[in-house]
C-alpha positions as CSV (number, residue, x, y, z in Angstrom):
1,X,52.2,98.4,58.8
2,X,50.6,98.7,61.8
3,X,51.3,102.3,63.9
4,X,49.5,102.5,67.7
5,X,50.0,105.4,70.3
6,X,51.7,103.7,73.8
7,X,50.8,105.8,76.9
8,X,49.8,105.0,80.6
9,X,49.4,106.5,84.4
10,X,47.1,109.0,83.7
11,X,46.0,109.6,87.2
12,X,43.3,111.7,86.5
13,X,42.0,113.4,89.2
14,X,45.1,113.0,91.4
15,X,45.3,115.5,94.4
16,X,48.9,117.0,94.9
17,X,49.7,118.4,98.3
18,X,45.8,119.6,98.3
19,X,46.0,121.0,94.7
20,X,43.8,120.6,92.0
21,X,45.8,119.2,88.6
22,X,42.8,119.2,86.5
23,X,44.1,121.7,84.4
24,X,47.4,120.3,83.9
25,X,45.6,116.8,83.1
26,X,43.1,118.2,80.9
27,X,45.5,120.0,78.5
28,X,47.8,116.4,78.5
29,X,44.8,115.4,77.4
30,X,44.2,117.9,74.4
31,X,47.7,117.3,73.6
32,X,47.1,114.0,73.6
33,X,44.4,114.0,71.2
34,X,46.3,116.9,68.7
35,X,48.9,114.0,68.5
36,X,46.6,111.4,67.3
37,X,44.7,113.6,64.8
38,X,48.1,114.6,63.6
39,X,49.3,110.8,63.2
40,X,45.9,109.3,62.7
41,X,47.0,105.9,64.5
42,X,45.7,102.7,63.8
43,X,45.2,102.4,67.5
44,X,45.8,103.6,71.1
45,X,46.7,102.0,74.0
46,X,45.9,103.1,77.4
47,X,48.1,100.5,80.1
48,X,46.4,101.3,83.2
49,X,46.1,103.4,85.9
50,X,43.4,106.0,84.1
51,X,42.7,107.2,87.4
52,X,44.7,107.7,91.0
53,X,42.1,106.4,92.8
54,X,40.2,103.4,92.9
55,X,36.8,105.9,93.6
56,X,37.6,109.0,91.3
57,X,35.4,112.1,91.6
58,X,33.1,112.9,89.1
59,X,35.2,115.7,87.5
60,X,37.6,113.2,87.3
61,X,35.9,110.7,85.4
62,X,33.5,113.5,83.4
63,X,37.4,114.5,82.5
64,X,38.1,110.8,81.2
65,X,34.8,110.5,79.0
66,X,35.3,113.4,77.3
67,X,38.6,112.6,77.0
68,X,37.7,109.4,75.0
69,X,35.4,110.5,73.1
70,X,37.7,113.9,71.8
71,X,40.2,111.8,70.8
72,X,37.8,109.3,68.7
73,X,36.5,112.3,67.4
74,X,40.5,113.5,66.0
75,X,40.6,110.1,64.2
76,X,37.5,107.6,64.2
77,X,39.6,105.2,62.6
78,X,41.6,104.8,65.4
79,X,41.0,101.8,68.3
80,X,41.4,102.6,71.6
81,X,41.9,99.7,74.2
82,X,42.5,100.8,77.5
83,X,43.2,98.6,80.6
84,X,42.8,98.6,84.5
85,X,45.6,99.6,86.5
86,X,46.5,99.3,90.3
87,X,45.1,102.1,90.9
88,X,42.3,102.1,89.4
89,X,38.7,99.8,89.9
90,X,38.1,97.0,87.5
91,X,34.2,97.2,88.1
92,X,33.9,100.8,87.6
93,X,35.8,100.6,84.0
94,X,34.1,97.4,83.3
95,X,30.2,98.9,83.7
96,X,30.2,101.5,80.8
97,X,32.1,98.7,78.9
98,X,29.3,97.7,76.3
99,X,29.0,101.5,75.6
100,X,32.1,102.2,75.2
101,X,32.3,100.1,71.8
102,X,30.3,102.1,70.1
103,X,33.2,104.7,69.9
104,X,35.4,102.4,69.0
105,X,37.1,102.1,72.3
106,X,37.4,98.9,73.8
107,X,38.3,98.4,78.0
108,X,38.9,95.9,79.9
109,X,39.1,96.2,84.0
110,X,39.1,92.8,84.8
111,X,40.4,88.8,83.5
112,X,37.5,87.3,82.3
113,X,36.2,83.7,83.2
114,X,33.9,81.3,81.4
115,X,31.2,79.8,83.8
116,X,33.3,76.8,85.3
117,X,36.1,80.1,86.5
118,X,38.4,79.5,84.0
119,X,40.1,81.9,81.9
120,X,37.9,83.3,78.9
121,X,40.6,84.7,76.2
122,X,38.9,85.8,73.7
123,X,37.6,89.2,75.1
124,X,41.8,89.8,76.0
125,X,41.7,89.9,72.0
126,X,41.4,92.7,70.4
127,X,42.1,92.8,66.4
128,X,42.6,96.2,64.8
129,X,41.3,96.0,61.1
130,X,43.6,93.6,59.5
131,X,46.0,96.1,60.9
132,X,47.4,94.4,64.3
133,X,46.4,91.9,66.7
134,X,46.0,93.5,71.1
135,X,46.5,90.8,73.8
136,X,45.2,92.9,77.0
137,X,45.8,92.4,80.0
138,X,44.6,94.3,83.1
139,X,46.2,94.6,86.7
140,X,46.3,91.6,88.2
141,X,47.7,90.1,91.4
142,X,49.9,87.3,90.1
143,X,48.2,84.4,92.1
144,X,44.4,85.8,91.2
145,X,45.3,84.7,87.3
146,X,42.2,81.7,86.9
147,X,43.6,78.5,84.7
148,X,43.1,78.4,81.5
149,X,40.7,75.4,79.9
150,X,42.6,72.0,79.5
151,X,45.4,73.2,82.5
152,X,43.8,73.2,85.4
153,X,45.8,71.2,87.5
154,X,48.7,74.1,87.5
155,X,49.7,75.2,90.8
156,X,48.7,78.9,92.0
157,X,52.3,80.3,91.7
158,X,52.3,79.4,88.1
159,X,48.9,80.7,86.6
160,X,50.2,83.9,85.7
161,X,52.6,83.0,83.6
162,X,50.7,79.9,81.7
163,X,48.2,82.8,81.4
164,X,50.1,85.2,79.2
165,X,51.4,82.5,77.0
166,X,48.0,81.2,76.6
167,X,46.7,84.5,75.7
168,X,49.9,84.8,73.6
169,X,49.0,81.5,71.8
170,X,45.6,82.5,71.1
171,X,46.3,85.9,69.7
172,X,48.7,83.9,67.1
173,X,46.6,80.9,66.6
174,X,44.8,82.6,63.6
175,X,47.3,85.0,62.7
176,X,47.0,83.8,59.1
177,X,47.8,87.5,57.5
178,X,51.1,87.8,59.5
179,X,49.9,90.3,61.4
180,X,51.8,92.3,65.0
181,X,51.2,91.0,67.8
182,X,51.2,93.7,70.8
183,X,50.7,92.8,74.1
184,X,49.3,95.3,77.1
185,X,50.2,94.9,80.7
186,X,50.1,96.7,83.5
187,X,52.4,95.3,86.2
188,X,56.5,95.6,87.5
189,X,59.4,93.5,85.7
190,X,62.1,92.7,87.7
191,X,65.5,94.8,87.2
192,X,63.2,98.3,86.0
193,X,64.4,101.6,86.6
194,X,61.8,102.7,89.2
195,X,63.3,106.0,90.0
196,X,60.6,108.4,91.5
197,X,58.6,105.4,93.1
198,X,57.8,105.7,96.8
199,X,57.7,102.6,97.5
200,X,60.1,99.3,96.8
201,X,58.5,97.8,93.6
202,X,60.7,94.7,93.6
203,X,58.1,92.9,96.0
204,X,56.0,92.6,93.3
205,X,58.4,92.7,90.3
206,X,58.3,89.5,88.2
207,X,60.9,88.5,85.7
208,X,60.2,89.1,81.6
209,X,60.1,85.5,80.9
210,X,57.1,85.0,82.8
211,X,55.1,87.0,80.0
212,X,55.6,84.6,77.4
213,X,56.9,84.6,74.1
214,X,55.2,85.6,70.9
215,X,54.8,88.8,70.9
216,X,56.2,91.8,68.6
217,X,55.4,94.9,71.3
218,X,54.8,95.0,74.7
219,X,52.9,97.8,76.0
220,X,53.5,98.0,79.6
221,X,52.1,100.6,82.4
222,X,52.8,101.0,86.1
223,X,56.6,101.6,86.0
224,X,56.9,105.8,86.0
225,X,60.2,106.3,84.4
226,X,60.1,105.9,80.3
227,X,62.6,102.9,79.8
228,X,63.1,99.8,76.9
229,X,63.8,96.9,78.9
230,X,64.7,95.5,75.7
231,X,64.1,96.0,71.5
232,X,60.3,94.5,71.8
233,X,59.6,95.6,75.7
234,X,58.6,99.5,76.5
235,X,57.6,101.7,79.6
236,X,56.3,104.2,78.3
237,X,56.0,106.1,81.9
238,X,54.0,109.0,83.1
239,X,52.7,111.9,80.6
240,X,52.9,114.6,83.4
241,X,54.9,113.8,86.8
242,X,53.0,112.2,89.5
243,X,56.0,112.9,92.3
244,X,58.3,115.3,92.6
245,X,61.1,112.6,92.0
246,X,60.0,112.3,88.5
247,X,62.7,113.9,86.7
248,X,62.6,112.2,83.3
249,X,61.5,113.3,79.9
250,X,57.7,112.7,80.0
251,X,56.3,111.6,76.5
252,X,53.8,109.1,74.8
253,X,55.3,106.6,72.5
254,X,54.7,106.2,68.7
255,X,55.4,102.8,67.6
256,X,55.1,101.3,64.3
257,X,55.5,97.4,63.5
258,X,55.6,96.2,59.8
259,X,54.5,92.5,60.4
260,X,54.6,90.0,62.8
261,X,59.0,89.2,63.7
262,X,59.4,92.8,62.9
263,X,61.8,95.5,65.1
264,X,59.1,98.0,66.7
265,X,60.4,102.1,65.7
266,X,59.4,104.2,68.5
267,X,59.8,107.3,68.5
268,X,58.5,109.9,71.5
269,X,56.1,113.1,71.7
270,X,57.2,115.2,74.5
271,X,54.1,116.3,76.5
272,X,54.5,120.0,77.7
273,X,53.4,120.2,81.4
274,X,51.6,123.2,82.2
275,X,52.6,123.4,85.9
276,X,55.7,121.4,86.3
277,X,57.2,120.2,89.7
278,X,60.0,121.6,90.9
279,X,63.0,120.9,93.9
280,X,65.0,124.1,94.6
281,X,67.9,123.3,94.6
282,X,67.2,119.9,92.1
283,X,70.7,118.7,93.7
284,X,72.5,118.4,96.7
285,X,70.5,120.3,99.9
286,X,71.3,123.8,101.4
287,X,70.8,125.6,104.6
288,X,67.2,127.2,104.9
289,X,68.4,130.5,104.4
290,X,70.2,129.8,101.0
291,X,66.9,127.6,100.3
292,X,64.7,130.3,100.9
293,X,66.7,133.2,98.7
294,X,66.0,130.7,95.5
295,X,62.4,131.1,96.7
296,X,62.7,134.7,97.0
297,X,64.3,135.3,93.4
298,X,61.8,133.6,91.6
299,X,60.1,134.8,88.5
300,X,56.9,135.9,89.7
301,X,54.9,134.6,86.9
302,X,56.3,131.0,86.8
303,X,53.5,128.4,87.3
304,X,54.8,125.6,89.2
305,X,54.7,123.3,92.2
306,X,57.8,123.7,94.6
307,X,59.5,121.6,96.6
308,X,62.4,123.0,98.9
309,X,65.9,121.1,99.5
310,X,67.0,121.6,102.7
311,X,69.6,120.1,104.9
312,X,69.2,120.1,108.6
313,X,71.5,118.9,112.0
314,X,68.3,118.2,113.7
315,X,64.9,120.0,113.0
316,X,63.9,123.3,111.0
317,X,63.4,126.6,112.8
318,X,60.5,127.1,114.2
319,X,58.2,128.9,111.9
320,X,59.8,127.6,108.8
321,X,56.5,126.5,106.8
322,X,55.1,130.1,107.7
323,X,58.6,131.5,106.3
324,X,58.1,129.5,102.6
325,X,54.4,130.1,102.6
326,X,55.2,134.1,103.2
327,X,58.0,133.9,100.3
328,X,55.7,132.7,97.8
329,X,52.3,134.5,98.6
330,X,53.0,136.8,95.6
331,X,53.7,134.1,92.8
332,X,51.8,132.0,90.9
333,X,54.3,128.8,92.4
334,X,52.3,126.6,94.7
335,X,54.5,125.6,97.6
336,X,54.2,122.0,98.4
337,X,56.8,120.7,101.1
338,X,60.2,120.7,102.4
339,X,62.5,117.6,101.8
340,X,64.8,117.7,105.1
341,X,68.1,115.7,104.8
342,X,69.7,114.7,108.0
343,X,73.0,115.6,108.8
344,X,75.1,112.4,110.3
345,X,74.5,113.6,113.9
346,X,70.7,111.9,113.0
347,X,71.8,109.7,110.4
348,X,74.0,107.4,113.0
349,X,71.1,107.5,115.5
350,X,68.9,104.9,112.7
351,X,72.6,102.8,112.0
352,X,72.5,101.5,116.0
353,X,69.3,99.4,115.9
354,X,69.9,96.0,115.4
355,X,67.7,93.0,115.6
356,X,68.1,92.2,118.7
357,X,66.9,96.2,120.1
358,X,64.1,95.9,117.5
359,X,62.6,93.0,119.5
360,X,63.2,94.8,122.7
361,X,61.2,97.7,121.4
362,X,57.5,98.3,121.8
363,X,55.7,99.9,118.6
364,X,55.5,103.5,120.3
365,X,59.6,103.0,120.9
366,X,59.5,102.3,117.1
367,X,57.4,104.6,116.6
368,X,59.2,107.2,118.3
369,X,62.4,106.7,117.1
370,X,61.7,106.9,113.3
371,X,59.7,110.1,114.3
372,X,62.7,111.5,115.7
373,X,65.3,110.6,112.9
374,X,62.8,112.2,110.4
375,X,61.8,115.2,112.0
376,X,64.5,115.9,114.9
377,X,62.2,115.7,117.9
378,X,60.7,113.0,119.7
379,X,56.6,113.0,119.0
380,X,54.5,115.1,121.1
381,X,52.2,113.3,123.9
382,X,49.5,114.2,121.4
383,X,50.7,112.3,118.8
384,X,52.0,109.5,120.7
385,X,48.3,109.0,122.2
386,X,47.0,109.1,119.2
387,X,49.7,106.3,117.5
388,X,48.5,104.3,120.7
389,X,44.7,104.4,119.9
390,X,45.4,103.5,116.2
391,X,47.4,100.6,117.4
392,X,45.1,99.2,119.8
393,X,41.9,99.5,117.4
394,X,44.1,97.9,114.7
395,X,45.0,94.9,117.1
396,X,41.1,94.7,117.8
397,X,40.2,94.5,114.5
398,X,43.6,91.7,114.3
399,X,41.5,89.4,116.6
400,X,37.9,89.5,115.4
C-alpha cells in the first residue's frame, strides 16, 4: 500500500491587506508536520505555489526550509516532492535542488530538457521505495511544454498533452511490481469549482483528457477550493484562506492506494487557522450602520481579519474607513476592507455600454466610468492625471 500526504498553495509569506500571516503560516506548518509524524507517510506532495511571490522575503523562505526539514525530522522515511507553482520561481526552487536530496525531499521548479531541448523525463520520476511511483510536473504554460525524443514534429498546441502521457508512459514502463502511479500537477482543468478566485480561470483551464491516461492519483494544485473532479482526480485546495471568498473547509488530503488500478481513499485533516477571515455579515449586504453594530458587538478577544458587507445607493459616507478603523481599535480583529454592493441605481449605469459606446470611448472615459460604478463618484483630477501618465508611458513602452 502506498499512503502520501496531498497538500498545495502554501503562499508563504503572502501579505494580506498590509498584515503579516507568518504566524498563521508557521503554525499550518507545525500542524502540518504533527500530521505526518502521526501518519508516518510514505510520501508528501507539495503541488505548487510554496510561495505568493515569485521573489519571497527571506522570512518567507527561512519559514519554508525549516519547514522541510521539521517535517523530515517527524518521519525520515517519508519523501517529499514538491513542485513549482504560478506563483512561485522555477530557478529559485531549482538552485538548492541537489541539497535538498539529502533530506529526502525532492523539487522540481522547472521541465527539464536533454541537450538537443527536448523533454528529459526521467528527473519528473520520482519512485518512493518500492512503495509508489511520482510523475511531477511543475507549472507550466501549455505551449512552453518541449517535445519529447522520437515526436518532434508535434505542433505547439499539442506538446502539453503528448507531454503528460509520455511522462505517464515512462512512469509505467517499468512498473514491474505493480506499483501506484500518482501524478502532480499544478495547473486549471476545465469545469473546476473556482469559487474565491479573483480572476476568470477558464482562460487557462484545459480539459482532463489532456493529462493522459495511466495514472491511479492525481495530485493537483492551483485550484483553491478542495474538490474531486472525479474517483482518481483531487484538489486538494488551500491549507489556510488566501481571500476572503474562501469559505470552504480547508484541509490536507490523506490518500492511500493499494496497487496500481486501485480506488484512491482519501480522507481530510482539517487545518485550524489561527486568524481566520471573516465577512460581517457572510450573506447578503446591510446598511453601514447595521454593518458597523456587528463590528461593535464583537468579542474583544477574537483574532481575525474582517471584512465588512455593505450595500450602498452610490458611495459610503464620508469618513467611513475612519468609522471601522475607530470600532475595532480595541480588539485583536484586524480590519481589512469594505465590500460595497451597488444598489440598481449604479448597477443599470454599467448595463448601457454596448459595443458600439465602447469604441466611442477613450481609455480615461473607460476609465472613468468603471471608477464610478465601483465607488460612486467619478475620479478625482488627481487620479485621472495620473491614469493618463500610466497610459501614455505604457503606449511608449508599446512602441519601442
Amino acid at each position: 500500500m502506498f499512503k502520501f500526504i496531498h497538500t498545495s498553495d502554501w503562499h508563504l509569506g503572502q501579505s494580506f491587506y498590509g498584515y503579516d500571516r507568518s504566524e498563521e503560516q508557521q503554525d499550518f506548518l507545525e500542524q502540518l508536520a504533527n500530521i505526518v509524524r502521526k501518519h508516518q507517510p510514505d510520501a508528501l506532495l507539495v503541488s505548487g505555489d510554496i510561495f505568493h511571490t515569485s521573489t519571497p522575503s527571506n522570512a518567507a523562505v527561512k519559514m519554508y526550509v525549516d519547514a522541510m526539514l521539521n517535517i523530515h525530522n517527524a518521519c525520515e522515511s517519508t519523501t517529499i516532492v514538491v513542485i513549482a507553482g504560478n506563483h512561485d520561481s522555477a530557478s529559485r526552487l531549482d538552485c538548492d535542488r541537489p541539497l535538498w536530496k539529502l533530506a529526502k525531499v525532492s523539487v522540481l521548479g522547472g521541465i527539464r530538457r536533454d541537450s538537443k531541448g527536448h523533454a528529459d523525463l526521467a528527473p519528473h520520476i520520482i519512485e518512493v521505495g518500492g512503495k509508489g511511483i511520482i510523475a511531477a510536473v511543475p507549472f507550466a504554460y501549455p505551449t512552453s511544454f518541449p517535445v519529447t525524443a522520437g515526436a518532434t514534429d508535434i505542433e505547439r498546441s499539442q506538446r502539453q498533452q503528448a507531454y503528460f502521457q509520455a511522462l505517464l508512459d515512462r512512469a509505467n514502463a517499468n512498473n514491474n511490481d505493480n506499483l501506484p502511479v500518482v501524478l502532480m500537477a499544478h495547473l486549471a482543468v476545465s469545469d473546476s469549482d473556482c469559487t474565491g478566485h479573483d480572476r476568470d480561470m477558464s482562460r487557462e483551464s484545459v480539459e482532463l483528457s489532456t493529462l493522459g491516461t495511466g495514472y491511479d492519483y492525481m495530485a493537483l494544485g492551483h485550484i483553491h477550493h478542495p474538490q474531486d473532479l472525479s474517483d482518481r482526480v483531487r484538489y486538494c485546495g488551500t491549507p489556510i484562506p488566501v481571500s476572503f471568498d474562501e469559505q470552504c473547509e480547508h484541509s490536507v488530503s490523506i490518500v492511500e492506494i493499494d496497487s496500481h488500478g486501485s480506488l484512491p481513499r482519501i480522507q481530510t485533516k482539517p487545518i485550524k487557522n489561527t486568524k481566520p477571515l471573516h465577512t460581517i455579515p457572510p450573506g447578503e449586504p446591510v446598511e453601514w450602520d447595521e454593518a458597523l453594530n456587528l463590528v461593535k458587538a464583537l468579542n474583544p478577544n477574537e483574532r481575525s481579519y474582517i471584512r465588512l458587507n455593505v450595500k450602498v445607493e452610490r458611495y459610503l459616507a464620508q469618513g467611513a474607513q475612519e468609522q471601522a478603523v475607530q470600532a475595532m481599535k480595541d480588539k485583536q480583529c484586524r480590519f481589512c476592507e469594505i465590500k460595497k454592493t451597488a444598489t440598481q441605481l449604479i448597477q443599470h449605469v454599467q448595463a448601457q455600454m454596448t459595443a458600439e459606446d465602447f469604441n466611442r470611448k477613450t481609455p480615461l472615459d473607460i476609465a472613468n466610468q468603471f471608477f464610478t460604478e465601483k465607488y460612486g463618484s467619478p475620479m478625482s483630477d488627481e487620479q485621472q492625471a495620473m491614469f493618463n501618465y500610466v497610459y501614455q508611458l505604457v503606449q511608449e513602452e508599446a512602441q519601442q
